[in-house]
C-alpha positions as CSV (number, residue, x, y, z in Angstrom):
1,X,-74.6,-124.6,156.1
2,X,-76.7,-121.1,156.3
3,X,-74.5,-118.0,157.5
4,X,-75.5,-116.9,161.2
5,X,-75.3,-113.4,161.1
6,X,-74.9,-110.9,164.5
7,X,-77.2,-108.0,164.5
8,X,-75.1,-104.5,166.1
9,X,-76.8,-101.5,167.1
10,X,-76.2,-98.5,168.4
11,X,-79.3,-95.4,169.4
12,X,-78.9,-91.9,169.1
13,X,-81.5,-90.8,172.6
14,X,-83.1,-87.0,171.8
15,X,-84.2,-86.2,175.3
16,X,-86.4,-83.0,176.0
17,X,-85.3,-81.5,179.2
18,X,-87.9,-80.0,181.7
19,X,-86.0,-76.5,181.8
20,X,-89.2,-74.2,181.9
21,X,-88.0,-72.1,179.1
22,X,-86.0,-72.9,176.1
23,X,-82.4,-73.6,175.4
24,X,-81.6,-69.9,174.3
25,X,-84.8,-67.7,174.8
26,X,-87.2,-67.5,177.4
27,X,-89.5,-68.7,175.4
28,X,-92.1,-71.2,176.6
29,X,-91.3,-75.1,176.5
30,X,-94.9,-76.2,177.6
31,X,-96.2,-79.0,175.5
32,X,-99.1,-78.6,173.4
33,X,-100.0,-74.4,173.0
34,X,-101.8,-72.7,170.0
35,X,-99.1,-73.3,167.2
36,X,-96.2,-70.2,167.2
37,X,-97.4,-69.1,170.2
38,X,-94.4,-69.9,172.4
39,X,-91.9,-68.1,170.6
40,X,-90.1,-65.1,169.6
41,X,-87.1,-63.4,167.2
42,X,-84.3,-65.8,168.7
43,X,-86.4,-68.9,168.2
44,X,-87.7,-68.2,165.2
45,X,-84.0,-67.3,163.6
46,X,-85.1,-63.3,163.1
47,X,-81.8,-61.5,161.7
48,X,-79.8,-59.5,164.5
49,X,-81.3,-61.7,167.6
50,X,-78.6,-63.2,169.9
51,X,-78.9,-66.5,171.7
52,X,-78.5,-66.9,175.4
53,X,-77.2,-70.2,177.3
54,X,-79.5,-71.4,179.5
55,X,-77.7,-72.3,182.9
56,X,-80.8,-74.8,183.9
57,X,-80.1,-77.1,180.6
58,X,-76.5,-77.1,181.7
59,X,-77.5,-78.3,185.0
60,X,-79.4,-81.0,183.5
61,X,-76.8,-82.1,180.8
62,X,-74.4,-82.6,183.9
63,X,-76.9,-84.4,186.0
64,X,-77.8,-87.0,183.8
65,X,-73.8,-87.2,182.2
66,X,-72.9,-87.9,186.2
67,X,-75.7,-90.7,186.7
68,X,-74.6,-92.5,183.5
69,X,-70.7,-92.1,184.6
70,X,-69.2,-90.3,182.2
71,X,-66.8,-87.5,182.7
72,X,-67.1,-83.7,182.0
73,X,-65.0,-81.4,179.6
74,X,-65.1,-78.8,181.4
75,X,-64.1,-77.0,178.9
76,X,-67.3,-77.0,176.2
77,X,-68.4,-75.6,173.5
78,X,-71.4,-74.8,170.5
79,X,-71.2,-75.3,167.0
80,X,-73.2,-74.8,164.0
81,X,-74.8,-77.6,162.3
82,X,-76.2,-76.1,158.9
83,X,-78.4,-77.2,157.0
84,X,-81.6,-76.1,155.0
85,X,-85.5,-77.6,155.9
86,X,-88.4,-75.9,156.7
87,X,-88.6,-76.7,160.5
88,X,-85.2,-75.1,161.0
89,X,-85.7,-71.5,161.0
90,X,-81.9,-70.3,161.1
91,X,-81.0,-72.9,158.7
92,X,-78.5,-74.0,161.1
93,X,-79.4,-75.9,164.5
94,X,-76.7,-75.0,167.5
95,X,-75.4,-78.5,168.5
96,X,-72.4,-79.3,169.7
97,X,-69.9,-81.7,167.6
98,X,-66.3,-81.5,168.7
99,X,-66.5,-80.6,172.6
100,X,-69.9,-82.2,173.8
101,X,-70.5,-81.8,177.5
102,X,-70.0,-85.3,178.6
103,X,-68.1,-88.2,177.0
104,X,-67.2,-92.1,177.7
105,X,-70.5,-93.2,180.3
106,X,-72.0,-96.3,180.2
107,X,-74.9,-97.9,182.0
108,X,-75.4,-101.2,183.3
109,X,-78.6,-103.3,181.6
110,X,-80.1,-106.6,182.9
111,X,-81.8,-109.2,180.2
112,X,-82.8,-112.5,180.5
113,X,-79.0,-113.5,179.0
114,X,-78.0,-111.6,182.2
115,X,-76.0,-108.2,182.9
116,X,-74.6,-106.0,180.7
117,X,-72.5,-102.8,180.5
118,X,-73.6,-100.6,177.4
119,X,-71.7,-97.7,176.4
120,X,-72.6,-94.2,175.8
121,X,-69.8,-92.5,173.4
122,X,-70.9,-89.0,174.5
123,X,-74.1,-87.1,175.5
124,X,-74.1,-83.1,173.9
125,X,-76.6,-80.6,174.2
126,X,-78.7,-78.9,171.6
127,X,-81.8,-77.2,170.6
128,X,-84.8,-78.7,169.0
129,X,-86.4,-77.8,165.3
130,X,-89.7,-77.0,164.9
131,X,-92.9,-79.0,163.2
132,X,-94.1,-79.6,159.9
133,X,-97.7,-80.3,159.8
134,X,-98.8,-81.9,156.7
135,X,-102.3,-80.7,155.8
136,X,-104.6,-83.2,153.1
137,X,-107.3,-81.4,152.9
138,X,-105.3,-77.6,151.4
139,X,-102.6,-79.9,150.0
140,X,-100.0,-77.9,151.8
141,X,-97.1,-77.7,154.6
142,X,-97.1,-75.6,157.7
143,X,-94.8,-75.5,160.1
144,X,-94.9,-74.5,164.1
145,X,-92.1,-73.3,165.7
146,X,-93.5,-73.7,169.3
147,X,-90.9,-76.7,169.9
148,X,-87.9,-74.5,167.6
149,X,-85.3,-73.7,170.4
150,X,-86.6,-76.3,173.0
151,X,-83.7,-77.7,174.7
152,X,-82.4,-81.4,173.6
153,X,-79.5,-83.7,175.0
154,X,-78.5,-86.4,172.3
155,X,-77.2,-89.3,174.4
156,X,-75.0,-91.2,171.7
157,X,-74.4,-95.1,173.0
158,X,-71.4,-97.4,171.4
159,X,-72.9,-100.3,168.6
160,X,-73.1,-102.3,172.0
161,X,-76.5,-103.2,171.3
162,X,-77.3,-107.2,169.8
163,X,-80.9,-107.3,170.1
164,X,-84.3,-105.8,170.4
165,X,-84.2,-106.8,174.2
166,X,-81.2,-105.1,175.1
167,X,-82.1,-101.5,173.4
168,X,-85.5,-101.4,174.9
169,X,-83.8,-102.6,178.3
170,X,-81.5,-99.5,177.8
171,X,-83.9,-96.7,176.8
172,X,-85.6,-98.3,179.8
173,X,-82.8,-97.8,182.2
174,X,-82.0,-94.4,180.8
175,X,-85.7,-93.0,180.5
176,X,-85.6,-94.1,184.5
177,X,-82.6,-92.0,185.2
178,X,-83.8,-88.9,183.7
179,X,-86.9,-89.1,185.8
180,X,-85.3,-89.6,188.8
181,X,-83.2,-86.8,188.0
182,X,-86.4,-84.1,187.2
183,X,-84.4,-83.6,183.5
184,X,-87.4,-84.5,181.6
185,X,-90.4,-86.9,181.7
186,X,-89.1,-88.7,178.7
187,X,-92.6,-89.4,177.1
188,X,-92.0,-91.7,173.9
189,X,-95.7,-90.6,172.9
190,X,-95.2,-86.5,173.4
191,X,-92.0,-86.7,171.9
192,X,-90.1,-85.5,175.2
193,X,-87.8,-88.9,174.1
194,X,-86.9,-90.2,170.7
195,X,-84.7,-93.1,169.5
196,X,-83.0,-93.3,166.4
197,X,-81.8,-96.4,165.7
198,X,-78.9,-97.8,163.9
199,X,-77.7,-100.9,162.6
200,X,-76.1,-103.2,160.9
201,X,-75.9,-107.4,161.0
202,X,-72.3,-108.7,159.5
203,X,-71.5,-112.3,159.8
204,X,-71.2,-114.1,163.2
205,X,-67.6,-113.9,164.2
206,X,-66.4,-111.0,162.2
207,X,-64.6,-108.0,164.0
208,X,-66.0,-105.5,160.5
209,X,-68.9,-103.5,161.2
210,X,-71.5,-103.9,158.3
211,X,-72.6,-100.8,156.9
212,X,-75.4,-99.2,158.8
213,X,-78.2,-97.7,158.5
214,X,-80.1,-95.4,160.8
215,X,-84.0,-95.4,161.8
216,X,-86.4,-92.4,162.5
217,X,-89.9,-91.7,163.5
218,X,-90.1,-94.8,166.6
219,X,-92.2,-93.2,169.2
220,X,-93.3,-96.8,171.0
221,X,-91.1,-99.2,172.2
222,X,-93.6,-102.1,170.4
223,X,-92.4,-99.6,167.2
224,X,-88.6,-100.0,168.4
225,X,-88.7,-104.1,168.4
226,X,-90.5,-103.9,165.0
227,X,-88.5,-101.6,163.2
228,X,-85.3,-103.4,164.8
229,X,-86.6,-106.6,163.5
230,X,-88.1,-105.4,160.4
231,X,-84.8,-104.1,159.2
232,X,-82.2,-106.9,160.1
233,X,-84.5,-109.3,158.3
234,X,-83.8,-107.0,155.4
235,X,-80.3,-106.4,155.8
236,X,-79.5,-110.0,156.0
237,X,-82.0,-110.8,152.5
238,X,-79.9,-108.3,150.4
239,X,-76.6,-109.4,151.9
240,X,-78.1,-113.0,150.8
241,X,-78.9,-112.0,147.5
242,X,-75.6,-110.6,147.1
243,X,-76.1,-107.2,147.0
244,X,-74.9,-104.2,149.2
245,X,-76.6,-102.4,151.8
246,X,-76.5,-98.8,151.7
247,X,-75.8,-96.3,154.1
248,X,-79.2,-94.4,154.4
249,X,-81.6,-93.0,156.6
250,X,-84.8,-94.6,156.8
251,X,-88.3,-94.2,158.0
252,X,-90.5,-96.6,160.4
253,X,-94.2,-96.4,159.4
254,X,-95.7,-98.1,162.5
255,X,-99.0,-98.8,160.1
256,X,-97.6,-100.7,157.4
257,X,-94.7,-102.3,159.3
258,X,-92.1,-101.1,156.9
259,X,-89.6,-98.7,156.3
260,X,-88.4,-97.0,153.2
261,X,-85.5,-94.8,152.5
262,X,-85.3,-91.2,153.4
263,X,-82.3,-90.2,152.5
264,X,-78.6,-91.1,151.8
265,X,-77.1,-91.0,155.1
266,X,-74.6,-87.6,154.8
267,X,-71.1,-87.3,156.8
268,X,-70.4,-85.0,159.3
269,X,-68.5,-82.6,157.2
270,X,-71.6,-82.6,154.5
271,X,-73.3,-80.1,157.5
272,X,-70.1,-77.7,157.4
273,X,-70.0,-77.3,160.8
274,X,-68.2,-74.6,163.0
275,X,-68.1,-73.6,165.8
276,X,-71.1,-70.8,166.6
277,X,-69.7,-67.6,166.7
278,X,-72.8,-65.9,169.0
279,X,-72.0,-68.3,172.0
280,X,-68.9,-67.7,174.7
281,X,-67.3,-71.7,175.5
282,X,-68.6,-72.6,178.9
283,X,-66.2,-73.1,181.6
284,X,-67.2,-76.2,184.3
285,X,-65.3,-75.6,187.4
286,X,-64.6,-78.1,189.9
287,X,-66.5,-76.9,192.3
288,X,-69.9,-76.8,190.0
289,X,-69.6,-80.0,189.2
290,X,-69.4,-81.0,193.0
291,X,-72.7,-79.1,193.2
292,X,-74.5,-81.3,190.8
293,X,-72.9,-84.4,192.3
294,X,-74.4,-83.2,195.2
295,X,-77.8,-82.6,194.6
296,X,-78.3,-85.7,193.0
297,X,-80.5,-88.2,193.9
298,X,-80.7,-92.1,194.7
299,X,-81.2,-93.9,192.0
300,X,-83.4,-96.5,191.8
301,X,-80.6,-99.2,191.7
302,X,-79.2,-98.1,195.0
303,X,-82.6,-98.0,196.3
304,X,-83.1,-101.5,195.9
305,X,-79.9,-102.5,197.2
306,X,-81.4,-100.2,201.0
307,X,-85.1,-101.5,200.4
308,X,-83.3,-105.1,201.0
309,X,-81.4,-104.0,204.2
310,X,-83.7,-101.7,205.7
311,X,-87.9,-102.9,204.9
312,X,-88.9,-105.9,205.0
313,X,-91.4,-105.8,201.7
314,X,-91.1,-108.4,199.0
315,X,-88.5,-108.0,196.4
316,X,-91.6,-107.6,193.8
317,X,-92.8,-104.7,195.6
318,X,-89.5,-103.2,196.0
319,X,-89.3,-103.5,192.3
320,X,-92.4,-102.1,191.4
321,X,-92.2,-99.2,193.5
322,X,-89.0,-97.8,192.8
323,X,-89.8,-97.9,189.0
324,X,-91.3,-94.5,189.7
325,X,-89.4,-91.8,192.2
326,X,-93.2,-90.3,193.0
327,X,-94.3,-93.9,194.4
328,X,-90.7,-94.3,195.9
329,X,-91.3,-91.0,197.8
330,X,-94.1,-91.9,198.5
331,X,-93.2,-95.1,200.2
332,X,-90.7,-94.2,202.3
333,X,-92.3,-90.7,203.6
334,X,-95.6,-92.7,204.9
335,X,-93.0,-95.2,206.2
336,X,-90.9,-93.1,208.3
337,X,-94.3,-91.9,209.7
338,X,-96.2,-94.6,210.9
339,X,-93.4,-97.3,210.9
340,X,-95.2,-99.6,208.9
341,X,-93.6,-100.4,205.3
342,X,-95.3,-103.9,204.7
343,X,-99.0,-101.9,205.4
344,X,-97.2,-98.9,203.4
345,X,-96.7,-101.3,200.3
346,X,-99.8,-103.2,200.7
347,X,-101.4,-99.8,200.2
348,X,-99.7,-99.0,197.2
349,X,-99.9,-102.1,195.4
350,X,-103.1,-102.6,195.8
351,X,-105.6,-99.6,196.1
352,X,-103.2,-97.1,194.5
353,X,-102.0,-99.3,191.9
354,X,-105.3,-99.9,191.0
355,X,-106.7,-96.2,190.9
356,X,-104.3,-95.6,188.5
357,X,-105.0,-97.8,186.2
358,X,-109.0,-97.6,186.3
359,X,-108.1,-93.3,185.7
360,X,-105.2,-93.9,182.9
361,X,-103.2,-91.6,185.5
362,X,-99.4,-91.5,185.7
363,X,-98.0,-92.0,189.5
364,X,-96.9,-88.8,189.1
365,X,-100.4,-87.3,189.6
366,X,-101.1,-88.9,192.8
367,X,-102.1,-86.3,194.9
368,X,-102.1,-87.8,198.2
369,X,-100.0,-87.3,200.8
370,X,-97.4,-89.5,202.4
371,X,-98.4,-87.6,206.1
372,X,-102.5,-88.9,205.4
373,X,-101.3,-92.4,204.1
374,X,-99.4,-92.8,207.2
375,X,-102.2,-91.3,208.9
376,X,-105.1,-93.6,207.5
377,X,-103.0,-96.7,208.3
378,X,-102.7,-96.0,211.7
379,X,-106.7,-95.3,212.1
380,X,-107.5,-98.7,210.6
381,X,-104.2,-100.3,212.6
382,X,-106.0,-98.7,215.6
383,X,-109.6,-99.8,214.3
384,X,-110.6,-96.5,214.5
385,X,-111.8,-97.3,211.5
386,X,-112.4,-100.8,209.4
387,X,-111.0,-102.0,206.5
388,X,-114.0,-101.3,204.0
389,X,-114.5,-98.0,205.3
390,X,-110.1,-97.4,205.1
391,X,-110.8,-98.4,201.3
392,X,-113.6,-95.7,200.9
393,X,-112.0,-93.0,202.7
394,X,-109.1,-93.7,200.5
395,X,-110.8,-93.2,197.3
396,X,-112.0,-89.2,198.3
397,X,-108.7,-89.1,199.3
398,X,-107.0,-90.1,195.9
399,X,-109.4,-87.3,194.2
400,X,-108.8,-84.6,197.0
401,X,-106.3,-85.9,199.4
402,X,-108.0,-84.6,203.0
403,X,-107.6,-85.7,206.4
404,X,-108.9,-89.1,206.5
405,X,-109.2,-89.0,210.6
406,X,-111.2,-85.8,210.2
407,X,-113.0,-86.8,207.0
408,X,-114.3,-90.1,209.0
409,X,-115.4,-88.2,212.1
410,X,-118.1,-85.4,209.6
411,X,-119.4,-88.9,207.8
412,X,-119.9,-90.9,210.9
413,X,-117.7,-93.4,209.5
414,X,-116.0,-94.2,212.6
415,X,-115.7,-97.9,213.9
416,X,-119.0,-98.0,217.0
417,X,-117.0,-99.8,220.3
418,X,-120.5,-99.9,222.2
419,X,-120.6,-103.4,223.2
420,X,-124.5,-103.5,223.6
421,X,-125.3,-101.5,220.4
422,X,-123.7,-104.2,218.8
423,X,-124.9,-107.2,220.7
424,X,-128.5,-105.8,220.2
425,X,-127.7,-105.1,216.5
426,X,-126.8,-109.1,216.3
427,X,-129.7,-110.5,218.6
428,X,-131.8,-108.3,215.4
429,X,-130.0,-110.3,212.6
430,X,-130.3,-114.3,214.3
431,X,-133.8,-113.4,214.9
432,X,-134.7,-112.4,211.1
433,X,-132.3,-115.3,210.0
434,X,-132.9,-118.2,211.6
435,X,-132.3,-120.8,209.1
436,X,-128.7,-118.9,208.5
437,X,-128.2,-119.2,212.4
438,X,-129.6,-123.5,212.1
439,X,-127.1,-124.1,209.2
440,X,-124.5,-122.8,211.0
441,X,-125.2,-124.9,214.4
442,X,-125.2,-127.9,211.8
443,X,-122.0,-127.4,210.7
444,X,-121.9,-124.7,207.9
445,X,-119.3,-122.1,208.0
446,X,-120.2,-120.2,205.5
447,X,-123.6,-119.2,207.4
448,X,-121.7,-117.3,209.6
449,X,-119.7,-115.1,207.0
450,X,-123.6,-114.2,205.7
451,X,-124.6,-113.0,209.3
452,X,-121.3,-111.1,209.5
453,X,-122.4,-109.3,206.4
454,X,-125.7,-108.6,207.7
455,X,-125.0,-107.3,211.0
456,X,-122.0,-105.0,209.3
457,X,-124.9,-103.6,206.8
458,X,-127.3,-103.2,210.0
459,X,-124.8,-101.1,211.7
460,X,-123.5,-99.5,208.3
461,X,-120.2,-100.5,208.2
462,X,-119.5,-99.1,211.5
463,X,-118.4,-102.2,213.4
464,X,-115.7,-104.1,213.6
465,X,-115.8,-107.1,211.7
466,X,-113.3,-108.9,214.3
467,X,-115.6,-107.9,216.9
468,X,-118.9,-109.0,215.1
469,X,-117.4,-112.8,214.2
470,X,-116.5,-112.9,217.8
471,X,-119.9,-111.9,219.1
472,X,-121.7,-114.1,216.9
473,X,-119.6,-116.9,217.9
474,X,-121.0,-116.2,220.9
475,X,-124.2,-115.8,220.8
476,X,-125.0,-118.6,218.1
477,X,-123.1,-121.0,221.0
């Protein structure tokens, strides 16, 4: 009988953190920027220069170590992690190895095998290398130190991990955390989050770890499931063939659908650290970490849980709503104004939802406000306006966000309520369409959604279409 082997995997999570300046400099984190533009001696590792803790990444390290439950030392500190590359302008990168800031999380994943708990060892803070920028055409290296000194958290999680499913489910979770939290925007494509991955497959059954190996380069998660299954397809074929897999990094090339061997995966000791002489241990009282706990936000996963008990909107909606904090804001901000979460969802779902898409925009750029959402709903509740002209308005407002109630009143966009414009509007219509106004004595109800179209055009979308049907009614009888 073939062997049935267990894949195990465990991701070390980079995460850029949105502090405006870097980790020990105030140096620029902005993405993009002419190349060694946003930096300066301490950054670039100049001779003499001194680094200086930023309190903001701090801040954020503690945030995101609370919302994935794992405790604090609160006593923490910097060490040294030498070693020599191009992209690493001090030849050492500050990290922190023996006191990280938080330790012993987890968070809780749901698959289609069901719910999960997947552990996070520790979560440490440390400071990004620069770029190496391969140029063909001179056949030669440069490097830009605009990202050297931007600050990182490594969120380390426990070989939990069996499948493909479950690691994208947790960089899912986590990457939905973070943004809640404002630590970072944890762009796979820009970088702001990256996943190394490791693993190994040993036989189904067995308690031994196989030996590992570890993943780089995954910026998609379509290049995560590949790269997972690329490599425990190869794992299992040498351990078939009888040979030994060896501990090594390796390289995803999303192209080719392949990855080759970087290098020989080193210890910890190999990097000789110690801790950094330049930087003072940082003390967490008590009372700072009540301060975080305080300031932080609800998560989605308690959100759902009060969307149940408090709107009544369909679980989908709920779902797809709180998968972004902006559109959750959003939500319940126009809700609390005009009472109205079904017509609050319905709005988003539909027409903002869509906007979005057709512009490639992130929810985060929405610009408009809960206060005129609230306030456009109410107009076409009130039939104020109607629902073509609500769809309009909300367009300009999506680009430019103005006051739809004031917007409709300079356009003339405003429902007409005069009874005998209307009714001499309609007499107009049956008399230039009298075969529409036959059918629809003989029985043909779709005649009478034509002359509703033609009387709204006559009156430019200005009427009510409730109060054209019913006048037609009336008339054609």
């Amino acid at each position: 009988m073939a062997k049935q082997y267990e894949t195990v995997i465990g991701l070390e999570v980079h995460v850029e953190l949105a502090a405006k300046t870097k980790i020990f400099c105030s140096c620029s984190t902005a993405f993009g920027g002419v190349p060694n533009t946003h930096t300066c001696p301490v950054c670039t590792g100049m001779p003499g220069s001194l680094p200086v803790l930023n309190k903001q990444v701090v801040e954020y390290a503690m945030a995101v170590g609370l919302a994935t439950n794992c405790s604090i030392h609160q006593y923490s500190k910097f060490d040294r992690k030498n070693y020599f590359y191009p992209d690493n302008p001090q030849n050492y990168q500050i990290s922190q190895l023996y006191l990280p800031i938080c330790y012993e999380g987890g968070v809780e994943i749901e698959t289609a095998a069901g719910k999960k708990t997947i552990g996070i060892h520790e979560i440490h803070m440390e400071e990004d290398a620069g770029k190496l920028i391969h140029d063909e055409w001179e056949d030669c290296t440069l490097v830009d130190y605009n990202r050297s000194g931007v600050p990182l958290i490594e969120i380390v999680s426990e070989p939990d991990m069996r499948s493909a499913e479950e690691v994208i489910a947790y960089l899912d979770k986590l990457g939905l955390i973070i943004r809640y939290l404002g630590a970072s925007d944890c762009k796979l494509q820009e970088g702001s989050m990256r996943a190394d991955v490791n693993l190994s497959v040993r036989e189904a059954g067995t308690e031994k770890l196989g030996t590992r190996t570890e993943m780089k380069n995954l910026n998609s998660f379509k290049a995560i499931t590949h790269a997972i299954e690329g490599e425990r397809i190869r794992q299992i074929e040498l351990l078939e063939e009888g040979k030994a897999v060896i501990q090594e990094t390796r390289r995803w090339d999303d192209n080719k659908e392949y990855s080759y061997a970087m290098r020989s995966k080193e210890d910890a000791q190999d990097y000789r650290y110690f801790p950094d002489p330049d930087l003072v241990p940082i003390i967490i009282s008590d009372e700072w970490i009540q301060q975080i706990r305080d300031r932080q936000p609800e998560l989605r996963t308690e959100k759902l849980v009060r969307y149940r008990k408090e709107f009544d909107i369909p679980e989908y909606d709920a779902q797809i709503i709180t998968e972004s904090k902006k559109l959750a804001d959003l939500f319940e901000e126009a809700t609390a104004i005009c009472k109205k979460p079904k017509k609050v969802s319905n709005w988003i779902m539909g027409e903002t939802l869509r906007l979005l898409k057709e512009r490639g925009m992130e929810p985060e750029e929405i610009k408009v406000s809960a206060g005129n959402l609230a306030k456009l709903i109410e107009l076409t509740e009130a039939g104020t306006i109607n629902g073509s002209v609500a769809k309009t308005v909300f367009e300009i407002m999506f680009q430019e966000n103005m006051d739809p109630e004031q917007y409709a009143e300079e356009k003339g966009l405003k429902t007409v309520h005069d009874e005998g414009a209307l009714r001499t509007t309609i007499e107009a219509v049956l008399a230039e369409n009298p075969q529409s106004a036959a059918d629809y004595k003989g029985g043909k109800e779709k005649a009478l959604g034509f002359l509703v179209g033609q009387t709204m055009k006559a009156m430019k979308g200005k009427a009510n279409p409730g109060a054209v049907n019913q006048m037609l009614k009336e008339l054609l009888q």
